[in-house]
N, CA, C and O atoms as CSV, one atom per row, in Angstrom:
chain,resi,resn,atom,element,x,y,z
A,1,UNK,N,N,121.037,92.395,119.812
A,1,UNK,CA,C,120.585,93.773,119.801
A,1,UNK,C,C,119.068,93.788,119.886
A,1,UNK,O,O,118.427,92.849,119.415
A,2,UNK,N,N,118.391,94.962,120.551
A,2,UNK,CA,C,116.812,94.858,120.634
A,2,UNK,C,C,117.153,95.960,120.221
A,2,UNK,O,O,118.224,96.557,120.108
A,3,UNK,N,N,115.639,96.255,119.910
A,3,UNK,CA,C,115.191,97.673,119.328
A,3,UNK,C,C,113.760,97.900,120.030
A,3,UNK,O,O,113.219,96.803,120.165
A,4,UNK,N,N,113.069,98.808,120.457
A,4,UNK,CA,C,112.297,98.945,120.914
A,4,UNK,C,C,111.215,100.001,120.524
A,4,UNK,O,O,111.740,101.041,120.922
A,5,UNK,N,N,109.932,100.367,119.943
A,5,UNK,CA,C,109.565,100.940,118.743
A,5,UNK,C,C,108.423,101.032,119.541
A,5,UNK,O,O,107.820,100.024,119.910
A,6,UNK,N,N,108.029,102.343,119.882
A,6,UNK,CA,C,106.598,102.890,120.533
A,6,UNK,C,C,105.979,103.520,119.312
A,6,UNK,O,O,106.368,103.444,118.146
A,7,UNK,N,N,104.830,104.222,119.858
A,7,UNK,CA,C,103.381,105.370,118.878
A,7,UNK,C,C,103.474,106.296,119.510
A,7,UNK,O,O,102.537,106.536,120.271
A,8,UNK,N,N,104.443,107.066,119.482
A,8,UNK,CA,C,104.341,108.896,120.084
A,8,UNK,C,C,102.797,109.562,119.350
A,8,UNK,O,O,102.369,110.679,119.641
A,9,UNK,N,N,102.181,108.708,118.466
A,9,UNK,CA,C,100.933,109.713,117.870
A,9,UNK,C,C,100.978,110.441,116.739
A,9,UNK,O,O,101.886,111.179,116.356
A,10,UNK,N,N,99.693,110.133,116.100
A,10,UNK,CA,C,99.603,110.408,114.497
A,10,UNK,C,C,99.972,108.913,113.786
A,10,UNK,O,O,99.564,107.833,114.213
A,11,UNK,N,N,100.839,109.106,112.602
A,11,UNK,CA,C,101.391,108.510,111.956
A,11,UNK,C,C,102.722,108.348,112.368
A,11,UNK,O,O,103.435,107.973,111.437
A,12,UNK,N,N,103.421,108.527,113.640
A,12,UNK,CA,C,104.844,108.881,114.349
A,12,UNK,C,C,104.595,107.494,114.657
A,12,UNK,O,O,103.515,106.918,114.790
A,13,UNK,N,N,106.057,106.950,114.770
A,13,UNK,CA,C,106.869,105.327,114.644
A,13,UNK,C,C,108.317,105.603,115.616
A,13,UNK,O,O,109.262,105.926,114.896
A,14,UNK,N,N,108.524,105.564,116.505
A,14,UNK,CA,C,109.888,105.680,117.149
A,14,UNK,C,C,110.467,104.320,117.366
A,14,UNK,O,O,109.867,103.361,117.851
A,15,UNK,N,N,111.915,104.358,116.879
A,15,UNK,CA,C,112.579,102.968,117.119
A,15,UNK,C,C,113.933,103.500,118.433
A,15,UNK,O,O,114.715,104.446,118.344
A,16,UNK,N,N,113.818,102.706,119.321
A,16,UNK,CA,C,114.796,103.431,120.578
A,16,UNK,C,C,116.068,101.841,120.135
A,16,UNK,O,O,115.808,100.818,119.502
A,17,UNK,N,N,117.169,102.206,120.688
A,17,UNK,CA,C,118.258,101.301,120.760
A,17,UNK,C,C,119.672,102.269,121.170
A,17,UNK,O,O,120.189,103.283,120.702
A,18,UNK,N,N,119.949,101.378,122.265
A,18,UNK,CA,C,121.556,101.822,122.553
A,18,UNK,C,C,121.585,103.732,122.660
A,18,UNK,O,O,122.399,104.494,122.139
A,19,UNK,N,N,120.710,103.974,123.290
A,19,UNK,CA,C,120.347,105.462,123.985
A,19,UNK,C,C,120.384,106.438,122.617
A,19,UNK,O,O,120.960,107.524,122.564
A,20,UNK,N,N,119.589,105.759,121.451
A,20,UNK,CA,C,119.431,106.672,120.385
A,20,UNK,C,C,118.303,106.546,119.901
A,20,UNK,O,O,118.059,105.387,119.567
A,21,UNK,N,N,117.016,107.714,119.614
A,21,UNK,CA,C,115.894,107.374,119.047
A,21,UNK,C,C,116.227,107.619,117.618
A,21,UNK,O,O,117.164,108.368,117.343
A,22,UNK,N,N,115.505,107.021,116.661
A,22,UNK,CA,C,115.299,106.982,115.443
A,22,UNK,C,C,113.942,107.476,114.961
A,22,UNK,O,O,113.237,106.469,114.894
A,23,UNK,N,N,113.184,108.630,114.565
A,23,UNK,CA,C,112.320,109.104,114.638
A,23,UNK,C,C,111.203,108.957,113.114
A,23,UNK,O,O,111.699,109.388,112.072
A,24,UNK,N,N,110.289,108.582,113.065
A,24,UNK,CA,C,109.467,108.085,112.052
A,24,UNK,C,C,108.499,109.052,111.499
A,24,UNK,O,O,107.988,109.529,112.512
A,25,UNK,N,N,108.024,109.544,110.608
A,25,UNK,CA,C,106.892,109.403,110.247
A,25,UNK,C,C,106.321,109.106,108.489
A,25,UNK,O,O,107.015,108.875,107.499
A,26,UNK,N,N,104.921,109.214,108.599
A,26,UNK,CA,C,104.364,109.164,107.190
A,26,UNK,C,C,103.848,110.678,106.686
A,26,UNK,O,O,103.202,111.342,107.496
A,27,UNK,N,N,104.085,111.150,105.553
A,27,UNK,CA,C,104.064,112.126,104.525
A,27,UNK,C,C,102.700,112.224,104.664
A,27,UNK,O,O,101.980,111.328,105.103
A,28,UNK,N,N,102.167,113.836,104.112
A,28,UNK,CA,C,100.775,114.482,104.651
A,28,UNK,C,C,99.742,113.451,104.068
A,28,UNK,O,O,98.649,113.222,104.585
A,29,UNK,N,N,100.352,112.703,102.627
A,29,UNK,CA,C,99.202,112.623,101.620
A,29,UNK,C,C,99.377,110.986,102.021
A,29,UNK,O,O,99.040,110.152,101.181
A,30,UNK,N,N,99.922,110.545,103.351
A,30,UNK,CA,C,99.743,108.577,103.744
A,30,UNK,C,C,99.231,109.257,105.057
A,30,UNK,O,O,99.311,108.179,105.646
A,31,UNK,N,N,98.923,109.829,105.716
A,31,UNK,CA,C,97.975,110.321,107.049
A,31,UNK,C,C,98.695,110.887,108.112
A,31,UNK,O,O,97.966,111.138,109.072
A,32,UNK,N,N,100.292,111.276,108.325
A,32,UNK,CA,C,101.222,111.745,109.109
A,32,UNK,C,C,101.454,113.480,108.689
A,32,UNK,O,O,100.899,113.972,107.706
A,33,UNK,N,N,102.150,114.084,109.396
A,33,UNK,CA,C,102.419,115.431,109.651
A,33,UNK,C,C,103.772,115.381,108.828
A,33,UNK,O,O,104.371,116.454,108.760
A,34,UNK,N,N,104.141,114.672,108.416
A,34,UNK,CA,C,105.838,114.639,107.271
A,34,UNK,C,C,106.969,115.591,108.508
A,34,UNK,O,O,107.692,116.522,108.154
A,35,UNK,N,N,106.886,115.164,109.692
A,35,UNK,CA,C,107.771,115.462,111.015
A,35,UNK,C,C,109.066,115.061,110.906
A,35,UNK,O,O,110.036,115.775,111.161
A,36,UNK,N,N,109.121,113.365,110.344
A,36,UNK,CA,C,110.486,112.562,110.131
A,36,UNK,C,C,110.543,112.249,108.720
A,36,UNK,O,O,109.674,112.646,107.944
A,37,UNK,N,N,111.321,111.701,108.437
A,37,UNK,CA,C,111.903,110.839,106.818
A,37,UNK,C,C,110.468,109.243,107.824
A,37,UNK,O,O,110.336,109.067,109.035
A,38,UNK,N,N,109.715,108.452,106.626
A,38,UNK,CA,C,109.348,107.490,106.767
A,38,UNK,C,C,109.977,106.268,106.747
A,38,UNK,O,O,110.840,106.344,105.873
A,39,UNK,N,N,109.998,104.718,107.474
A,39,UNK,CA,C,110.346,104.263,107.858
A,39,UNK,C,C,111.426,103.740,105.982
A,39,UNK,O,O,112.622,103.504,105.813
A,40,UNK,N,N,110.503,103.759,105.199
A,40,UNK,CA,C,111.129,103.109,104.087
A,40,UNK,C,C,112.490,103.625,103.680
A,40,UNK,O,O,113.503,102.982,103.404
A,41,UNK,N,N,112.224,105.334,103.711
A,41,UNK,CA,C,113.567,105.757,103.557
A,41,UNK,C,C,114.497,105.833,104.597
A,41,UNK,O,O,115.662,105.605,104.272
A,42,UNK,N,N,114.213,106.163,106.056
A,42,UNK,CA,C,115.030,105.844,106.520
A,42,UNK,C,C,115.828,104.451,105.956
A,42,UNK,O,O,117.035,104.547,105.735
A,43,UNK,N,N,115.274,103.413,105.773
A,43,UNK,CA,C,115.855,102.050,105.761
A,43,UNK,C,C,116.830,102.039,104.765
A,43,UNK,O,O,117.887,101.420,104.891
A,44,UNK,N,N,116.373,103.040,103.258
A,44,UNK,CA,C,116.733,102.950,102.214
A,44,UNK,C,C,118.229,104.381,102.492
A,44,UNK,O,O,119.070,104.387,101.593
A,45,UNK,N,N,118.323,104.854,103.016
A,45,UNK,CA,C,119.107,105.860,103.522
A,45,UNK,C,C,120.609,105.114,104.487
A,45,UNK,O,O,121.723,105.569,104.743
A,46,UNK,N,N,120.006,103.953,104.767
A,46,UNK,CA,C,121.028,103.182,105.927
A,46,UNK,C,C,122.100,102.571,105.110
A,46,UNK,O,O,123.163,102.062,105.466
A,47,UNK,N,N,121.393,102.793,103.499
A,47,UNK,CA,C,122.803,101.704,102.859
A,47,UNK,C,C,123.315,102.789,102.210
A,47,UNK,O,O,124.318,102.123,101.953
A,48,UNK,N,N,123.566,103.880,101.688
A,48,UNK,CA,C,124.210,105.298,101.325
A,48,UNK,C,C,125.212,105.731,102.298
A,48,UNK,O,O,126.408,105.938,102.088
A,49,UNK,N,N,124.374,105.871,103.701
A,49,UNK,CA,C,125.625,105.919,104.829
A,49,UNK,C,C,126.384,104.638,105.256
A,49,UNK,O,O,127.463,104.725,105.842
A,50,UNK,N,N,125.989,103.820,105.050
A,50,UNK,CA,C,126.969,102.693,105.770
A,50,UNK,C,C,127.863,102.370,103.825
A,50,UNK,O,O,129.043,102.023,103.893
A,51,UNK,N,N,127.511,102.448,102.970
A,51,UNK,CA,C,129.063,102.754,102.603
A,51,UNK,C,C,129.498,103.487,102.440
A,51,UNK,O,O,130.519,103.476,101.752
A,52,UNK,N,N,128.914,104.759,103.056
A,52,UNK,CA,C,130.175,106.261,103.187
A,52,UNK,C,C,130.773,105.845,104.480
A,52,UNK,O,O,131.881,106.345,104.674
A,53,UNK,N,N,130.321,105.041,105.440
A,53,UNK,CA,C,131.460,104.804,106.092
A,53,UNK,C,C,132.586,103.683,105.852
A,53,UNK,O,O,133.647,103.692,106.476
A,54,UNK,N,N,132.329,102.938,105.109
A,54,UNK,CA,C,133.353,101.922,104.428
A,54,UNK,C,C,134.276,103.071,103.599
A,54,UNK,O,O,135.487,103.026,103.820
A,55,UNK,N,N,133.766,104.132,102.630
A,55,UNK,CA,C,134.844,105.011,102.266
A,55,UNK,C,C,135.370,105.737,103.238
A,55,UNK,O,O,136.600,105.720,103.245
A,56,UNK,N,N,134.743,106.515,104.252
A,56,UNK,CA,C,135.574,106.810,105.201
A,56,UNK,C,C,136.692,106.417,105.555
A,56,UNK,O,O,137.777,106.988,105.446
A,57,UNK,N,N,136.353,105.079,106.141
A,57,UNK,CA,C,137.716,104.097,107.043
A,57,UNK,C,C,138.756,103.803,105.395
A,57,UNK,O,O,139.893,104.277,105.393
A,58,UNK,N,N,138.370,103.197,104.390
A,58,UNK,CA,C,139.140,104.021,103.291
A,58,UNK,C,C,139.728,104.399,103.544
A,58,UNK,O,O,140.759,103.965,104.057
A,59,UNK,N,N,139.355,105.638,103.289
A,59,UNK,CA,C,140.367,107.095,103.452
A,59,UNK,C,C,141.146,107.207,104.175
A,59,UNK,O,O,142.275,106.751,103.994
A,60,UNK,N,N,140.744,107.927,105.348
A,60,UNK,CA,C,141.076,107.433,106.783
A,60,UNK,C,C,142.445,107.005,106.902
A,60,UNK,O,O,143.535,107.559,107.045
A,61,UNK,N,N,141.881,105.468,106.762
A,61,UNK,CA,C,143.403,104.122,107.026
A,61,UNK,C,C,144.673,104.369,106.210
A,61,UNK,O,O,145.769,103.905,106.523
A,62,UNK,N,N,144.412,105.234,105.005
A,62,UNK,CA,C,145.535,105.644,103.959
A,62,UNK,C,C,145.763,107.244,104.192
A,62,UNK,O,O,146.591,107.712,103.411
A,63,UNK,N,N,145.412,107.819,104.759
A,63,UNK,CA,C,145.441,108.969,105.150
A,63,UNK,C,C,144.949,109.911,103.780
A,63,UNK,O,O,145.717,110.714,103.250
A,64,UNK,N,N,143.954,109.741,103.443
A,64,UNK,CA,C,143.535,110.336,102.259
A,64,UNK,C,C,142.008,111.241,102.314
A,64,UNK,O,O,140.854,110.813,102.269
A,65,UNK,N,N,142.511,112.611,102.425
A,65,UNK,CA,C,141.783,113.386,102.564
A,65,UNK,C,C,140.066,113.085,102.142
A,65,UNK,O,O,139.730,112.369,101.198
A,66,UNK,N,N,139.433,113.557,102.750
A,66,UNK,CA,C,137.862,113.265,102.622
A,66,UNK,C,C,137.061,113.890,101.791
A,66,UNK,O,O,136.186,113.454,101.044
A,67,UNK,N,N,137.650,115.532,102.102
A,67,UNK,CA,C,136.965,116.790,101.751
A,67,UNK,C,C,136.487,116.919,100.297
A,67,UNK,O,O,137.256,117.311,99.419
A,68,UNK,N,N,135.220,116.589,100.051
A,68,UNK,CA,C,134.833,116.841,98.444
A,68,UNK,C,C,134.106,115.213,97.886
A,68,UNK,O,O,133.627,114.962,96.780
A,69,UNK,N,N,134.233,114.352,99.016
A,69,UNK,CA,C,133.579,113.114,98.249
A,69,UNK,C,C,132.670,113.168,98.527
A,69,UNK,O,O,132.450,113.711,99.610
A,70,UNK,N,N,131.719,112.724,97.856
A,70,UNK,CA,C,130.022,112.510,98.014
A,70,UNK,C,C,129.649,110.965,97.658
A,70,UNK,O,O,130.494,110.290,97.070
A,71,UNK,N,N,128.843,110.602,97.884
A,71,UNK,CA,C,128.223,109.583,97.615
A,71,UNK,C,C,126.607,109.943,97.357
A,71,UNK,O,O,125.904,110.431,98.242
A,72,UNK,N,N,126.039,109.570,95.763
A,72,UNK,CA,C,124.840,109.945,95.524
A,72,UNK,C,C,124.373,108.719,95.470
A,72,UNK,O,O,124.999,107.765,95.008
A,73,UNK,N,N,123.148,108.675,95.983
A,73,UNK,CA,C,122.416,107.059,95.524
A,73,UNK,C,C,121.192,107.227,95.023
A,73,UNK,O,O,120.462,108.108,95.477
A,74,UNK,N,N,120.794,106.411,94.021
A,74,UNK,CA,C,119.947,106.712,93.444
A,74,UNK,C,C,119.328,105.608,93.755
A,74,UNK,O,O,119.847,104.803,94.529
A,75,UNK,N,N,117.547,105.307,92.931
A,75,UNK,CA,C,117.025,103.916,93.616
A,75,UNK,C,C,115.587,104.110,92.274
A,75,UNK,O,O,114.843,105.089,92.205
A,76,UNK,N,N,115.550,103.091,91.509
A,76,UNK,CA,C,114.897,102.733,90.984
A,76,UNK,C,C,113.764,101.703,91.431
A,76,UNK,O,O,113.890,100.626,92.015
A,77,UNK,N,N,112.725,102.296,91.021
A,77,UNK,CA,C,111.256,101.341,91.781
A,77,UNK,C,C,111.029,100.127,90.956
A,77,UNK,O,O,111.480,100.203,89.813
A,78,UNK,N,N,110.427,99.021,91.286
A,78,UNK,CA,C,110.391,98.034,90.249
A,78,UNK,C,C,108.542,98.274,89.817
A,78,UNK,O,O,107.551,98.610,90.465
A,79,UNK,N,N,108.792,97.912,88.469
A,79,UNK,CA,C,107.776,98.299,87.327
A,79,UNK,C,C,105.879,98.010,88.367
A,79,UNK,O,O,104.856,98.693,88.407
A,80,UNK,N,N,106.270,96.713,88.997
A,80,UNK,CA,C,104.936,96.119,89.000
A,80,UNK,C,C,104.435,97.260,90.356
A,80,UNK,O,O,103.551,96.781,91.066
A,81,UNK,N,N,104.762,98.224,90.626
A,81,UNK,CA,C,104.147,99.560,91.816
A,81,UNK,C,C,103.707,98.788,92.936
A,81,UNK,O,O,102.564,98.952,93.362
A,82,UNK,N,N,104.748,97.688,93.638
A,82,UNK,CA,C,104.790,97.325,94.888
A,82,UNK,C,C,105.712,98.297,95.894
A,82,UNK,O,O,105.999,97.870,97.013
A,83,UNK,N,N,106.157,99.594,95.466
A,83,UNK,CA,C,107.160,100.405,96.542
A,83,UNK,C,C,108.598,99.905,96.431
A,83,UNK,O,O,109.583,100.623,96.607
A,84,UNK,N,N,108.632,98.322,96.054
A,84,UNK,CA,C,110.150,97.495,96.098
A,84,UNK,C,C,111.090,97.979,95.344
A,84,UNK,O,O,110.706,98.356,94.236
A,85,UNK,N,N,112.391,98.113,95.620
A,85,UNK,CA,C,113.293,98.640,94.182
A,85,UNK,C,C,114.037,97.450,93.366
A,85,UNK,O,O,114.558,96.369,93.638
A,86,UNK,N,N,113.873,97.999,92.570
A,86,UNK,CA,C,114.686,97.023,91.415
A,86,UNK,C,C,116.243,97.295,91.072
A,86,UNK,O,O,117.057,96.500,90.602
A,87,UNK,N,N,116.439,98.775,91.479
A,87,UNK,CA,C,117.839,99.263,91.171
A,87,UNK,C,C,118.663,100.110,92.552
A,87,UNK,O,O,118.039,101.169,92.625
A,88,UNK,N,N,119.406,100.120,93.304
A,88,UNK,CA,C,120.066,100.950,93.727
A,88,UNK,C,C,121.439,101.347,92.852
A,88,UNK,O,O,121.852,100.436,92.136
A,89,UNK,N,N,122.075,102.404,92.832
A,89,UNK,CA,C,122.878,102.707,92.037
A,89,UNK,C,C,123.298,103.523,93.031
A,89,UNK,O,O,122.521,104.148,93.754
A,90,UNK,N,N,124.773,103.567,93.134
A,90,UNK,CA,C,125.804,104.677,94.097
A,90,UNK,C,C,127.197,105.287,93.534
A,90,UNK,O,O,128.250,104.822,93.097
A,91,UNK,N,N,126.617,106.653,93.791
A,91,UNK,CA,C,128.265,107.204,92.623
A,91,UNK,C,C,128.979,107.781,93.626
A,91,UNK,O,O,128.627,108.499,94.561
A,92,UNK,N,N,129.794,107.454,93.365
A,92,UNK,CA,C,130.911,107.959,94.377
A,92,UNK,C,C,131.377,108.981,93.997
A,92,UNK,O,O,132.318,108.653,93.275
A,93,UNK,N,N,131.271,110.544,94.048
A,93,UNK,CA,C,131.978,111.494,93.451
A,93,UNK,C,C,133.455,112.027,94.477
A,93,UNK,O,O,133.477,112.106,95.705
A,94,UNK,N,N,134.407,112.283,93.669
A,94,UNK,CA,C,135.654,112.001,93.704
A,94,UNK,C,C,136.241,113.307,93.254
A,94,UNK,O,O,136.486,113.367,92.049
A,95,UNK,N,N,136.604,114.700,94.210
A,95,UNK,CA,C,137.481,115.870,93.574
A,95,UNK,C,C,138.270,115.276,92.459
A,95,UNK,O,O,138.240,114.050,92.350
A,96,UNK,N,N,139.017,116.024,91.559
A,96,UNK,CA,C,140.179,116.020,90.722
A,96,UNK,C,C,141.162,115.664,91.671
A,96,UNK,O,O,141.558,114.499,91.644
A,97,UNK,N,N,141.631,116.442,92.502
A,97,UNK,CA,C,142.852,115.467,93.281
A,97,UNK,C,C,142.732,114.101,93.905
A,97,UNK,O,O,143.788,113.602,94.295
A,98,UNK,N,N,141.603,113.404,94.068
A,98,UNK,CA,C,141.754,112.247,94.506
A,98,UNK,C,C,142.253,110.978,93.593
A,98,UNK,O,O,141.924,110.777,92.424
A,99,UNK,N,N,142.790,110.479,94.089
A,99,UNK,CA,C,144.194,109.954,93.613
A,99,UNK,C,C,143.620,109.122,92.843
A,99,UNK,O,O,142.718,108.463,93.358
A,100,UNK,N,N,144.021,108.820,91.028
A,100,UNK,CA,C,143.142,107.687,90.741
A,100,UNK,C,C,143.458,106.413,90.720
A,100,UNK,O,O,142.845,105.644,89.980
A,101,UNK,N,N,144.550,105.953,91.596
A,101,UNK,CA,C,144.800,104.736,91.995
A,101,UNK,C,C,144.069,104.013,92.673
A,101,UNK,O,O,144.015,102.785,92.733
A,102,UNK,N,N,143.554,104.710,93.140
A,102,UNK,CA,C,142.490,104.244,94.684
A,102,UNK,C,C,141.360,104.213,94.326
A,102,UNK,O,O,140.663,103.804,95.255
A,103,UNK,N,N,140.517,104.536,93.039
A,103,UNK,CA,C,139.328,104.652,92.674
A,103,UNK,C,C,138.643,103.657,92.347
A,103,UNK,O,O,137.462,104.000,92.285
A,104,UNK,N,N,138.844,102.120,91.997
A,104,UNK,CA,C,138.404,101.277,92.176
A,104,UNK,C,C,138.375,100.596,93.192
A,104,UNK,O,O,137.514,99.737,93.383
A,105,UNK,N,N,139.736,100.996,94.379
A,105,UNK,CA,C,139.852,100.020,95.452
A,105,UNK,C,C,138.380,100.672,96.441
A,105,UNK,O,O,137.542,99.982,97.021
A,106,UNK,N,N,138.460,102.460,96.361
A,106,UNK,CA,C,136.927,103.177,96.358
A,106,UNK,C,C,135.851,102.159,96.421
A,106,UNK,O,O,135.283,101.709,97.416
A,107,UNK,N,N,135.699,101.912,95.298
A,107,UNK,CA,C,134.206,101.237,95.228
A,107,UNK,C,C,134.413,99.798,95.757
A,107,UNK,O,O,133.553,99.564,96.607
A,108,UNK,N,N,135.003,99.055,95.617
A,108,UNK,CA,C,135.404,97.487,96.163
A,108,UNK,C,C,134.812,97.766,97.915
A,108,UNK,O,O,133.927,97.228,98.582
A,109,UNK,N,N,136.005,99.097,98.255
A,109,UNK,CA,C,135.098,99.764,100.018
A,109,UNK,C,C,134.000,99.604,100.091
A,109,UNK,O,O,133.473,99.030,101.044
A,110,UNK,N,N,133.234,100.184,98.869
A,110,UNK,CA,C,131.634,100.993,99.367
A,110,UNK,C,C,131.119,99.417,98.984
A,110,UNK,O,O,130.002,99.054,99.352
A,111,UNK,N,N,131.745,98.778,98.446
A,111,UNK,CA,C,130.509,96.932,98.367
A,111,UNK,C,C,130.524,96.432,98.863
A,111,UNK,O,O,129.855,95.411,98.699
A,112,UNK,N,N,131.693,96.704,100.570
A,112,UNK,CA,C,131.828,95.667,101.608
A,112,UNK,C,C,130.705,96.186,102.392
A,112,UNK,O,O,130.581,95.355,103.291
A,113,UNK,N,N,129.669,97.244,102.585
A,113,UNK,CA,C,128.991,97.657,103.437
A,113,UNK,C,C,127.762,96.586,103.662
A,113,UNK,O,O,127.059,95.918,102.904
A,114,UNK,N,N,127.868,96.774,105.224
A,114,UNK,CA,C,127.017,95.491,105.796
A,114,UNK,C,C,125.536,95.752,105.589
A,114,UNK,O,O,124.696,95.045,106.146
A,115,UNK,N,N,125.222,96.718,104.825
A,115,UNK,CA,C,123.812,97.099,104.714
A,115,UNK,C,C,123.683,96.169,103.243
A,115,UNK,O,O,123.310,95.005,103.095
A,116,UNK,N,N,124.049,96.964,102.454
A,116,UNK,CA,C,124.126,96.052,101.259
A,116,UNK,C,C,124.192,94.473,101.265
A,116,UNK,O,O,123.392,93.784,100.631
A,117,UNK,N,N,125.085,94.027,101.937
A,117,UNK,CA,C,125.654,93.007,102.088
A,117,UNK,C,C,124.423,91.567,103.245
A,117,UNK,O,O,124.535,90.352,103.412
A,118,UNK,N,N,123.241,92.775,103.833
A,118,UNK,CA,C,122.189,92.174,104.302
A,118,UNK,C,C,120.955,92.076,103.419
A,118,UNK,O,O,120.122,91.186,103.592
A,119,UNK,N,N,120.821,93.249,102.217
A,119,UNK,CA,C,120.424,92.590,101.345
A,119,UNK,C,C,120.600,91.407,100.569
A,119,UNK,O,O,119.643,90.803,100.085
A,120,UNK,N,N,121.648,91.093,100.449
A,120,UNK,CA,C,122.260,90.166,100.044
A,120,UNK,C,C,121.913,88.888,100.297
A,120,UNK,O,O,121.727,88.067,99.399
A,121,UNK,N,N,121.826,88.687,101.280
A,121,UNK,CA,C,121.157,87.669,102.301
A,121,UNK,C,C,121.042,87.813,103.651
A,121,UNK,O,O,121.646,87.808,104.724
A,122,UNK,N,N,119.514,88.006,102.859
A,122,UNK,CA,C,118.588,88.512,103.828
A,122,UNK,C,C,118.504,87.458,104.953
A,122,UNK,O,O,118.931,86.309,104.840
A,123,UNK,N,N,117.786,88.075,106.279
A,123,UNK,CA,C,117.625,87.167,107.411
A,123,UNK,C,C,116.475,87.141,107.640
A,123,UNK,O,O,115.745,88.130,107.573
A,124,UNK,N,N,115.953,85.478,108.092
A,124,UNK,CA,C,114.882,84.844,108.495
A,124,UNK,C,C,114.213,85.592,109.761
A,124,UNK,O,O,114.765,85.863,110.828
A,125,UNK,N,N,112.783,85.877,109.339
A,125,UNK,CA,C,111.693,86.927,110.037
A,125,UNK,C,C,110.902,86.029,110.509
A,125,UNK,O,O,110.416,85.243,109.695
A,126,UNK,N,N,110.518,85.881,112.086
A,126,UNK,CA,C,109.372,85.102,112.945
A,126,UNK,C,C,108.701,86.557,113.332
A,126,UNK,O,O,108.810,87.345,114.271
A,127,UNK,N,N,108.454,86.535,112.931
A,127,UNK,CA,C,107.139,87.661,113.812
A,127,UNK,C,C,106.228,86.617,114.221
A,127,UNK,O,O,105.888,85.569,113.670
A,128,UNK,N,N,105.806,87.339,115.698
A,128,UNK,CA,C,104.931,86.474,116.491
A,128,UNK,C,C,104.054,87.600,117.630
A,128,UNK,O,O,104.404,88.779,117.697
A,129,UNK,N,N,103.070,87.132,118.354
A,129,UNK,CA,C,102.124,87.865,119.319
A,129,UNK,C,C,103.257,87.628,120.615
A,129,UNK,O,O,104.162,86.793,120.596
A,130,UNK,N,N,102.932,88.667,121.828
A,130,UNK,CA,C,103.290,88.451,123.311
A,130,UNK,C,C,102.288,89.012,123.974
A,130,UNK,O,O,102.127,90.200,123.698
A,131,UNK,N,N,101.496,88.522,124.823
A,131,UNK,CA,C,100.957,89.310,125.639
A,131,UNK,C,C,101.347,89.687,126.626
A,131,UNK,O,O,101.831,88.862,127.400
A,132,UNK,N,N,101.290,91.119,127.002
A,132,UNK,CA,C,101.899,91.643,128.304
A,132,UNK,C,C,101.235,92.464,128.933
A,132,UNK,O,O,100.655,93.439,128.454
A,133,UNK,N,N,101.279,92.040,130.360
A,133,UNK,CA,C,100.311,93.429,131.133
A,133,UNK,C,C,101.073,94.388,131.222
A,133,UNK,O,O,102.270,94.248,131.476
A,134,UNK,N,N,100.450,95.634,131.010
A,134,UNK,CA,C,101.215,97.119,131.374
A,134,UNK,C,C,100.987,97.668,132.700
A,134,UNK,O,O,101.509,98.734,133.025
């Protein structure tokens, strides 16, 4: 997979892939127009939805209605004020009718998510220069 990430201008960050932009920016008071969510939360936003879609397919595969689940995530900063978190936390909220048989197999879903699961172990970063004529 490539990703491909121009400067539309300002504090704006665009990441293009597979005919979808992903749109960036930084908040008034880091030097941007607060246009997009910033790159951190986007990133931090990718593991909330990717295990609402592990509950989805859940659901889904058992034929078990959707309507009323939420997933809240919360995210604790770590003490030493590097931006890094120390805590993610995800609640799965669950109507009264959802069945409570399934409520642990629920969360077992939301821990297979490949976002999480790349925290987990993490992958080896080369960043390097290219020069290219335009």
């Amino acid at each position: 997979m490539e990703i491909f990430v121009d400067f539309p201008g300002g504090a704006r960050v665009d990441a293009h892939f597979d005919g979808f932009t992903v749109k960036t920016d930084q908040p008034p008071q880091s030097g941007g127009d607060g246009s997009a969510p910033p790159p951190f939360s986007v990133f931090m936003a990718s593991l909330g939805a990717c295990a609402g879609i592990y509950v989805l397919r859940f659901c889904q595969q058992r034929g078990l209605p959707t309507e009323g689940i939420q997933i809240v995530q919360r995210m604790q900063k770590r003490a030493e004020g590097k931006g890094l978190m120390e805590k993610v936390e995800l609640d799965i909220l669950v109507p009264p009718s959802f069945p409570e048989k399934y409520h642990s197999a629920l969360v077992r879903s939301a821990d297979q998510c490949l976002v999480k699961r790349q925290f987990v172990e993490p992958p080896e970063f080369d960043i390097h220069i290219q020069v290219v004529d335009t």
